[in-house]
Backbone as a printed PyTorch tensor [residue, N CA C, xyz], in Angstrom:
tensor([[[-57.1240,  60.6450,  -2.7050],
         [-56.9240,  59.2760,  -2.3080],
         [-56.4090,  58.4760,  -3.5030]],

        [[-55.2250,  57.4620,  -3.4990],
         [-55.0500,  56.5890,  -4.1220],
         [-55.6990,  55.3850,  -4.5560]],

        [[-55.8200,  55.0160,  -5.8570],
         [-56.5130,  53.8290,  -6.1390],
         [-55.5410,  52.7790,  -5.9970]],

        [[-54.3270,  53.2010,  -6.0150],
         [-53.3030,  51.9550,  -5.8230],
         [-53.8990,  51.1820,  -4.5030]],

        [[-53.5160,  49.2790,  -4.9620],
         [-53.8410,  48.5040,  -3.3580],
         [-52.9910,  49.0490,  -2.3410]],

        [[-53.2680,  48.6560,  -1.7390],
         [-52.2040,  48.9980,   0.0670],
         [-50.8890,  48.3310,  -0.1910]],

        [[-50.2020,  49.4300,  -0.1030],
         [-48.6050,  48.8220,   0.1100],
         [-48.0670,  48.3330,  -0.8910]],

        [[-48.7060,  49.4300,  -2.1810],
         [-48.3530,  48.8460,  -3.7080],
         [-46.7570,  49.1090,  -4.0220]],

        [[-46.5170,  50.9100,  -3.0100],
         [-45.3550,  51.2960,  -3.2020],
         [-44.3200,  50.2670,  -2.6190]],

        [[-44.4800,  49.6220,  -1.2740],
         [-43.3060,  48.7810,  -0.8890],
         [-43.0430,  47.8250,  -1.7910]],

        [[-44.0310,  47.2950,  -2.2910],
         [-44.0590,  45.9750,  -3.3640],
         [-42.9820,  46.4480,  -4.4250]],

        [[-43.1720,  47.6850,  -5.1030],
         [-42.3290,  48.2890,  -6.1000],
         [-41.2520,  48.7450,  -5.5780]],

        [[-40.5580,  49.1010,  -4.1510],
         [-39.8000,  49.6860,  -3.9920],
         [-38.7570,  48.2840,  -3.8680]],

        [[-39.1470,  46.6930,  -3.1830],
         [-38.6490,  45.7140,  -2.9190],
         [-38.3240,  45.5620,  -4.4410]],

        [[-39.3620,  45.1650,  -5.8200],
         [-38.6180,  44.6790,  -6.9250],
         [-37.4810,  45.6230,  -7.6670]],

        [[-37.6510,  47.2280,  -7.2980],
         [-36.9330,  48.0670,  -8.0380],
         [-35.4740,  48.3440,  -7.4190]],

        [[-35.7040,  48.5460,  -6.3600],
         [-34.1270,  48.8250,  -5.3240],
         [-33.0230,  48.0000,  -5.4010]],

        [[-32.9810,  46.7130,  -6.0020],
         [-31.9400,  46.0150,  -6.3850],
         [-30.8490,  46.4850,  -7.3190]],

        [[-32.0840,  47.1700,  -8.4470],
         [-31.5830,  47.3900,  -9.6500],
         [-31.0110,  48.9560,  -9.5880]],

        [[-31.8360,  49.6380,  -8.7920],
         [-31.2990,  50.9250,  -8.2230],
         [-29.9010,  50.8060,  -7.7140]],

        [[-29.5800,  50.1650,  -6.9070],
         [-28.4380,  49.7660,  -5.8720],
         [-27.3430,  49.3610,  -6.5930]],

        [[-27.4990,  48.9790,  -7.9060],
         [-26.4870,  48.3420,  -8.7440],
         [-26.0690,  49.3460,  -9.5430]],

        [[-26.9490,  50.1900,  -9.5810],
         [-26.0620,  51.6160, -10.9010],
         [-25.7940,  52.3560,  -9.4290]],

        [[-25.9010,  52.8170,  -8.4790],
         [-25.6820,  53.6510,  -7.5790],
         [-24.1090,  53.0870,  -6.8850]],

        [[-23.9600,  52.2350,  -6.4140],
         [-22.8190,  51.9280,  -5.9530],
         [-22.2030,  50.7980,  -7.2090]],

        [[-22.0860,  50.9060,  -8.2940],
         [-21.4010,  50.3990,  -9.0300],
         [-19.9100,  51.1800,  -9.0850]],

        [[-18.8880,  50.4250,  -9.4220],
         [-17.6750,  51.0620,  -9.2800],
         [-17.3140,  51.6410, -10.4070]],

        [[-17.9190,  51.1570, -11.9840],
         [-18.3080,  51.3560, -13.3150],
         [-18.5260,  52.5870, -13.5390]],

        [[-19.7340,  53.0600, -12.8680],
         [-20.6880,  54.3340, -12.7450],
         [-19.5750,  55.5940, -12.0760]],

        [[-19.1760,  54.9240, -11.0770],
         [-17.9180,  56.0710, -10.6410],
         [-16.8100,  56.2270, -11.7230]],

        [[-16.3560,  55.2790, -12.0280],
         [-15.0120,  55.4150, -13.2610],
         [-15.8480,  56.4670, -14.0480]],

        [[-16.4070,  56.1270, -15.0620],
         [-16.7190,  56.6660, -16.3340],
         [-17.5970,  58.0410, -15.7630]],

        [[-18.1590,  58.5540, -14.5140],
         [-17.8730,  60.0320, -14.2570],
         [-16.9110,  60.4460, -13.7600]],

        [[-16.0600,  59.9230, -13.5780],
         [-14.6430,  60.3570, -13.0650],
         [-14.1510,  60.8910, -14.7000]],

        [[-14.5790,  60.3170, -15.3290],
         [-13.4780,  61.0000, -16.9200],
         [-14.9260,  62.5150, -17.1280]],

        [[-15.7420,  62.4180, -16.3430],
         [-16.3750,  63.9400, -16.8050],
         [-16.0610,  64.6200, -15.9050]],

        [[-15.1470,  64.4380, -14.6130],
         [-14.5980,  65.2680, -14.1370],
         [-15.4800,  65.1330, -13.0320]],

        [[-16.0780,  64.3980, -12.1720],
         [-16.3540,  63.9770, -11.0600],
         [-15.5100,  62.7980, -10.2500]],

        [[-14.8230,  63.4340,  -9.2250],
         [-13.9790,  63.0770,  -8.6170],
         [-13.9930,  62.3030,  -7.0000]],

        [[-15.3420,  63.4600,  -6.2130],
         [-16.0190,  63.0570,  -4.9980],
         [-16.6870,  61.9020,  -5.0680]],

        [[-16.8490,  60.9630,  -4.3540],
         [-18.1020,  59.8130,  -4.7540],
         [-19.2870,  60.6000,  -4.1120]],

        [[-19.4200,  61.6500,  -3.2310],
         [-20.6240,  62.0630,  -2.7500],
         [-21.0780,  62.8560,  -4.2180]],

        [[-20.0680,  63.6610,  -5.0200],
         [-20.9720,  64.4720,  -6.4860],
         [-21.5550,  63.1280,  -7.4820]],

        [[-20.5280,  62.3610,  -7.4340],
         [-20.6440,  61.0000,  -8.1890],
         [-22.7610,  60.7160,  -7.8810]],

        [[-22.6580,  60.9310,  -6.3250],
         [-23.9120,  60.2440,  -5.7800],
         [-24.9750,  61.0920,  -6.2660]],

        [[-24.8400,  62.5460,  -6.2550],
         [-26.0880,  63.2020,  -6.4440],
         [-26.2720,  63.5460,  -7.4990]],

        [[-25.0130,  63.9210,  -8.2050],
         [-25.4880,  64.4040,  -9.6280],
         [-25.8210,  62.4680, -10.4830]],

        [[-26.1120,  61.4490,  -9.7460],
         [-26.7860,  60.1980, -10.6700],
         [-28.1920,  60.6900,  -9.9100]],

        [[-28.1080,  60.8880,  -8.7360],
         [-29.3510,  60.7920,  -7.8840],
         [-30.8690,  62.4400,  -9.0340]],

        [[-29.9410,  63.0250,  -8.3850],
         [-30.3040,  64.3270,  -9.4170],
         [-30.8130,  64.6650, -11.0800]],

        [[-29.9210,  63.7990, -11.9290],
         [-30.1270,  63.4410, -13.1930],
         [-31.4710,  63.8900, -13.7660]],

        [[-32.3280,  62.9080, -13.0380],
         [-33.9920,  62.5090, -13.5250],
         [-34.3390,  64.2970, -13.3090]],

        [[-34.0480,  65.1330, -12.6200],
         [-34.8040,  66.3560, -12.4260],
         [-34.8970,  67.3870, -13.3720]],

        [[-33.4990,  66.9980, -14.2640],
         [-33.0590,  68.2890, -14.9670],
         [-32.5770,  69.4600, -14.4180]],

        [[-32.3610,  70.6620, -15.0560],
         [-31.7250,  71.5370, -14.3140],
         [-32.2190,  72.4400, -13.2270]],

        [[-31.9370,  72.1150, -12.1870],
         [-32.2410,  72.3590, -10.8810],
         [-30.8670,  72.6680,  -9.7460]],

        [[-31.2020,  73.5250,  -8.4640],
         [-30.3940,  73.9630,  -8.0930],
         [-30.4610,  72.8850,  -7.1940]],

        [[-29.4170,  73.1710,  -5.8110],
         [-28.6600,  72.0600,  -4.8160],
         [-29.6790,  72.5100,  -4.2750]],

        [[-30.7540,  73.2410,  -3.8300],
         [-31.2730,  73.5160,  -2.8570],
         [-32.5300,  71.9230,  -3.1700]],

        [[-32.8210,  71.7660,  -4.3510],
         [-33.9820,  70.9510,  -4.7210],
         [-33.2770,  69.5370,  -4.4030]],

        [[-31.7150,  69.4390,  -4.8190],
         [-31.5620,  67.8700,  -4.5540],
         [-31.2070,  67.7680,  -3.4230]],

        [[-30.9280,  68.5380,  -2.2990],
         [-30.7760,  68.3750,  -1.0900],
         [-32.2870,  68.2520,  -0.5660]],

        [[-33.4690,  68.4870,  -0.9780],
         [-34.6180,  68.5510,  -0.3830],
         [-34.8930,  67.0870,  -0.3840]],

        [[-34.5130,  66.5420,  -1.5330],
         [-35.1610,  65.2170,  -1.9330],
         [-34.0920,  64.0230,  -1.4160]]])
């Protein structure tokens, strides 16, 4: 069982997702992996989404 209050995660997901949303669909974030040779905006999407895991196969970032 969690000691967090009730509905601590929505509280954090409302102040954090802004800031999420702004490196994720930034047009910035696409350019400058486009010069590492990401070209798709869907690789663009997962390998930012993916990042935090380290090296891991597609099977793990497709899970998540």
């Amino acid at each position: 069982m969690s000691t967090l209050p009730a509905r601590a995660e929505r509280r954090c997901h409302n102040a954090v997702n802004p800031l999420h949303s702004c490196l994720f669909f930034s047009p910035d974030l696409g350019a400058e992996l486009g010069k590492l040779g990401f070209e798709d905006p869907s690789a663009v999407y997962f390998a930012t989404r993916a990042a935090a895991f380290g090296p891991v196969g597609a099977g793990t970032v497709t899970a998540t």
